[in-house]
N, C-alpha and C positions, 0 to 999 in steps of 0.2 A: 334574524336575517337583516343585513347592511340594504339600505335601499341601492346602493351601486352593485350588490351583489350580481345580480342579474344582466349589471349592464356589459356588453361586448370591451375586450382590451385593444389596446391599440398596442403598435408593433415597438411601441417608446415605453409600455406598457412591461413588457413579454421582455426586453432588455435590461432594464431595472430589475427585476426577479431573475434573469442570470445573472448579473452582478452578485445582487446578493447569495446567491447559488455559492456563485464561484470563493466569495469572501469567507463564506461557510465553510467551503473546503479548504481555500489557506489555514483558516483558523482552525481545523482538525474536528469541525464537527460534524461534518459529513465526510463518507468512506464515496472512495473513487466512484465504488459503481454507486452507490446512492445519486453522488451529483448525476452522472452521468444518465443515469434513470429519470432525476427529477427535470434537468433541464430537457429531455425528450418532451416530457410535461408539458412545458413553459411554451416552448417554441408550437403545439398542438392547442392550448387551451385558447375557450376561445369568450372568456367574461372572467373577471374580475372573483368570483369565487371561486373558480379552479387555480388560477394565480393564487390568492391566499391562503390555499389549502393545502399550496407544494412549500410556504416559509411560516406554516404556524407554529412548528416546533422549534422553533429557528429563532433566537434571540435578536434583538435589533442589532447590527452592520457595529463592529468595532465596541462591544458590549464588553467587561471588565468579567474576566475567565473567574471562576472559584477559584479560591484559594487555595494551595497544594495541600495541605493537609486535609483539605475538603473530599477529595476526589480519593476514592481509594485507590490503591497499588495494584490491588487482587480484584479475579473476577469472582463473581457466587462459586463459581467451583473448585476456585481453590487458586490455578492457576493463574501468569501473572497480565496484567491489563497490558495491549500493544504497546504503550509508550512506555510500563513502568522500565528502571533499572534492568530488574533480570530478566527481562522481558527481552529487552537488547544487548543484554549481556548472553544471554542463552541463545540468540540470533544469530550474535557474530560468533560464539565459540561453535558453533552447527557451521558456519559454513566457513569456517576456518578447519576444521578435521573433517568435513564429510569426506575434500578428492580423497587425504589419506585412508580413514575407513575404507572407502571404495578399493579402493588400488591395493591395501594390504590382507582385505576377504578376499578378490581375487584370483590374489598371487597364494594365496594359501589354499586357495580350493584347486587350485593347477598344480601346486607340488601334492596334494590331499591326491588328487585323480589319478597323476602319475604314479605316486608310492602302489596304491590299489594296482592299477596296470603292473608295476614290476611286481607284487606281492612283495616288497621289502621298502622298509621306512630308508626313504633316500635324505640325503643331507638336507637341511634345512635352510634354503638359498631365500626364503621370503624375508630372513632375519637381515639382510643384506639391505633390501628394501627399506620394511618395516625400520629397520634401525635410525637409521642416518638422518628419514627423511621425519620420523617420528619426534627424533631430538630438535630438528629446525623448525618444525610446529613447534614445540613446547616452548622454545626460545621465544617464537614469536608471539604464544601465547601471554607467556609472562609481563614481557616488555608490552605487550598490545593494554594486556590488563591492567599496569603500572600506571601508562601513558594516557589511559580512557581513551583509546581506541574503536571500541565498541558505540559509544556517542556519537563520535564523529563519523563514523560507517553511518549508521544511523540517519544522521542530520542528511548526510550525501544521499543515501538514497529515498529519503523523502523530499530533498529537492527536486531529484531527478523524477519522483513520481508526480510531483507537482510541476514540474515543467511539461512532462508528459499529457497529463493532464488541459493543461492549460493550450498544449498544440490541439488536444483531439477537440477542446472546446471551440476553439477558434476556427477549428475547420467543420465542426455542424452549427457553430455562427454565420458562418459564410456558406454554409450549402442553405440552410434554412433561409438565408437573405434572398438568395441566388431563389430557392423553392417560390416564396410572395412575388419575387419580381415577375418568374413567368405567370403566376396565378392572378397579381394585377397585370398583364400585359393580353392573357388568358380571356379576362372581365371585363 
């Protein structure tokens, strides 16, 4: 045990460990809600061993990542790790087909239900559907796939989840600020 261990943190303290929180999470080593759990932590502990108990797994601020062939692709189970390749390649072709999936079961269980109601197989108008709109996916499939479109989905919405982030941070930095003041005002 650190002789400071035991000693109380101060609020300059407690802000230094969201940095590095926050730094952890640009850098992808910590998941949304991990930071957002951990910095709950930060803003509540109240000595210097519960601070260093929220960044011990946590390499020092701007630390030099493993090398890409370091880090596997796959998880133990087989399937692919969040950032690998297929991992974001399998992401973007899921929610590039899912409207279609959805929209061509539909429209095939409405001519399915009808047929049963008339007791006779009626024409098959989901082909209508399904057709046109199935080939302008694939188009864009292809060309998406060609172009590494998938990546660039990708990068987008990890920024957007890191900006995101970054607002909900900023706003229990400032409610927790807002918290002390009235607690010293309170004292």
């Amino acid at each position: 045990m650190n002789g400071r261990d035991g000693m109380r943190a101060a609020d300059s303290d407690r802000q230094a460990i969201a940095e590095r929180l926050r730094a952890a999470l640009d850098e992808g080593r910590l998941q949304l809600h991990e930071y957002d759990e951990r910095l709950q932590r930060v803003y509540a502990a109240r000595t210097y061993a519960e601070l260093d108990a929220l960044v011990d797994d946590l390499p020092p601020v701007g630390a030099v990542a493993p090398a890409a062939g370091a880090v596997p692709a796959q998880r133990e189970d087989g399937r692919p790790a969040p950032g690998s390749e297929r991992g974001v390649t399998a992401r973007w072709l899921a929610e590039l087909w899912r409207p279609w999936l959805t929209v061509v079961a539909m429209t095939v269980a409405i001519w399915g239900a009808t047929s049963l109601a008339t007791g006779e197989m009626l024409y098959f108008w989901p082909g209508w559907v399904a057709g046109p709109w199935g080939a302008v996916v694939l188009v864009a499939t292809v060309s998406g796939l060609a172009s590494g479109e998938p990546r660039r989905a990708a990068a987008k919405q990890e920024r957007r989840q890191r900006q995101q982030a970054e607002k909900k941070s900023l706003k229990q930095d400032r409610k927790a600020l807002r918290q002390q003041q009235l607690d010293d005002e309170t004292a």
